[in-house]
N, C-alpha and C positions, 0 to 999 in steps of 0.2 A: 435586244428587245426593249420597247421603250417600259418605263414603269409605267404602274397606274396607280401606286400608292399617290394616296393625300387627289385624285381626281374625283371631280364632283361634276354629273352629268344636271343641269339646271335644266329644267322642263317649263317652257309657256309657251302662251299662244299670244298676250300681247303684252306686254310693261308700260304701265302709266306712273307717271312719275311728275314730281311739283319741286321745285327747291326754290328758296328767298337769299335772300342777299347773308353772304358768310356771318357768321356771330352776331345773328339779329336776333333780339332776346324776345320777341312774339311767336305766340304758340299760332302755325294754321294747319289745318287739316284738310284732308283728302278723302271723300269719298264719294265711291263707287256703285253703280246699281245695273245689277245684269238683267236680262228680261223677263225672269221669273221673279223679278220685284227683288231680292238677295243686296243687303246692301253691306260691303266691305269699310269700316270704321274703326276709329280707337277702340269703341266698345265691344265692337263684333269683328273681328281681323279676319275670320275666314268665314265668308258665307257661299255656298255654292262651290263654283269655280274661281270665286275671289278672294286674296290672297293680301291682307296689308302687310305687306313684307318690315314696315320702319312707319313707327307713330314718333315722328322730331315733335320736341313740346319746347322748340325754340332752346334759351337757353340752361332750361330745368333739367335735359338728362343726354345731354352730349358731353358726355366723359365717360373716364373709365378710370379704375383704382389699380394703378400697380407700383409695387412696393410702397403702399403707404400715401402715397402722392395722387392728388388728381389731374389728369390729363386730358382736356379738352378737345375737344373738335369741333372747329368754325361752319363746318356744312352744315347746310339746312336744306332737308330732302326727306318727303317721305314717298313710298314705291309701293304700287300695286299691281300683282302681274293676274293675270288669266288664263289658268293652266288647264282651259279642258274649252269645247267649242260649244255656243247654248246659240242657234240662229236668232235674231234679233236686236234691238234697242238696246245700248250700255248708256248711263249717263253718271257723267264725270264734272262732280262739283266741289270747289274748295270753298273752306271759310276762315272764318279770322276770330279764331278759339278766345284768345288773349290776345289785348291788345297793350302791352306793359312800355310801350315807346312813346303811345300818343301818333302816331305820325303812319300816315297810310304806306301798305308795303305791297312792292310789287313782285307775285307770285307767277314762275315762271311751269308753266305745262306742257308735259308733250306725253302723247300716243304713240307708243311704234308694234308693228306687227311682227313678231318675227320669226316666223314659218312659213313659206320656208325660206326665205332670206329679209334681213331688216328691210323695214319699211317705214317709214314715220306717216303715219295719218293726219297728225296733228301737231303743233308748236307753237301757240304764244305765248304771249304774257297779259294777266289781268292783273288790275289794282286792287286790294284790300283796303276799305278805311278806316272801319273799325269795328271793338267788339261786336260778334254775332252776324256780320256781313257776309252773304253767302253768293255764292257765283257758280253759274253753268259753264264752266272752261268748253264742255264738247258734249255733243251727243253723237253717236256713231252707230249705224246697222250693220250685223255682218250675217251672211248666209249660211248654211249649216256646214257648208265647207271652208267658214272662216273667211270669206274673199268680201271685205269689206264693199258694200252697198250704198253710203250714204255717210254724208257728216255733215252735221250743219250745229248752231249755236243755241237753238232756240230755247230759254229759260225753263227748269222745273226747279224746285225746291224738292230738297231732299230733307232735310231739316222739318221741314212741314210735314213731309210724311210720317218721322216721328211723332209730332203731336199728336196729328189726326191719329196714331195707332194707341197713343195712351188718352187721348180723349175718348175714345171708342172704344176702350175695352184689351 
């Protein structure tokens, strides 16, 4: 019989994911907004059904400490999956946290569905230029059975949404 020791059954419904160019020492981030407003960030990793799996701050905390030694790691990627189905609007925006290069980077994005077999929704690449630049990579409708309805670009700021929520109380 086969074993099951050390298996790990991973449960989503989509994974959005962002990675920059290997050992680029600018921090950008990724977030996420489901259609009951729930927005997944550095500050708030799980809201809803959304999930920031990996907050990369560029080249501040891709290592790890063994035996004493610190050992790096070139990838720059952070990942948000969607482990439950909510019908409606998801909107997917990165920005450009730190900008420690000077020099614009460009932020690769993609959407994939994967239930019940991979799908990719979504895939490009947008430019960052500098601190506090913020971009709508994708906006996407799905129906309450998850069967994606719609994807198109059109800009929101999520970042403004924060204000507007500490300007207002």
């Amino acid at each position: 019989p086969d074993s099951k020791e050390g298996k790990v059954d991973f449960k989503a419904e989509f994974m959005i994911t962002m990675d920059w160019p290997d050992n680029h020492p600018d921090d950008l981030d990724l977030f996420v907004q489901d259609p009951a407003g729930h927005i997944a960030w550095y500050r708030h990793r799980e809201a809803g059904f959304l999930t920031l799996d990996r907050d990369d701050r560029g080249g501040a905390n891709d290592f790890i400490i063994v035996n004493g030694k610190k050992i790096a790691s070139p990838i720059r990627e952070e990942i948000v999956t969607v482990r439950g189905i909510l019908a409606g609007e998801y909107v997917v925006n990165i920005s450009h946290f730190r900008a420690t290069s000077g020099e614009p980077v460009v932020a690769h994005v993609r959407v994939q569905k994967l239930n019940p077999t991979v799908q990719v929704i979504f895939d490009d690449k947008l430019t960052l230029n500098r601190t506090g630049d913020e971009k709508t990579a994708v906006r996407f409708r799905i129906d309450a059975e998850g069967k994606v309805l719609d994807v198109d670009r059109r800009p929101k700021s999520l970042l403004e949404t924060f204000r507007n929520v500490r300007a207002n109380g």
